[in-house]
C-alpha positions, 0 to 999 in steps of 0.5 A, a space after each residue: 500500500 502507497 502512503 501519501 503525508 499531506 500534512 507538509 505539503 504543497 497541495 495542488 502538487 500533492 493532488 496531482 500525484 496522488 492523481 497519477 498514482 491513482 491512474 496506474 494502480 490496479 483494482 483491489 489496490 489501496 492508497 493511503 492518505 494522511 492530511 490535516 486539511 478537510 479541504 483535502 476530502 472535497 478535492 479527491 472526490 472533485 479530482 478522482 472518478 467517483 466509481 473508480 474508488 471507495 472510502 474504505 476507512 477514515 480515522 482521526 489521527 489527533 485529538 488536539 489536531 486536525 490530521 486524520 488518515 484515510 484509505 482509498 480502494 481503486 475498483 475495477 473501472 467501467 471499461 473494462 467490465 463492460 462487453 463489445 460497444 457498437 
């Protein structure tokens, strides 16, 4: 699993990789995201294709902090399930 700390970070830069890392992972794969900006939640859902990917957990990582961890799983993607078009 691929880990990425947005806590230090520049964000736009950071959403671009997390982008074209997303791209190249295979179904089933997972991707872990810490930040501290909820912000950051709003923006993967605006920048990833939504039935691509499935939250499958987000936890607060400091109570006196806004930081909190969350795993994205890639699912299989449209294309590739469906047939012959056309």
């Amino acid at each position: 699993m691929d880990s990425f700390d947005l806590r230090e970070t520049i964000i736009p830069f950071s959403l671009l990789q997390i982008t074209n890392h997303f791209k190249r992972m295979k179904p089933g794969e997972v991707m872990e995201i810490i930040a501290s900006d909820a912000s950051i939640v709003r923006d993967l859902k605006s920048i990833l294709p939504e039935l691509e990917y499935e939250l499958i957990h987000m936890e607060n990582l400091d109570e006196d902090r806004s930081d909190f961890l969350m795993r994205l799983k890639r699912k299989p993607s449209l294309q590739s399930k469906g047939g012959n078009h056309g």
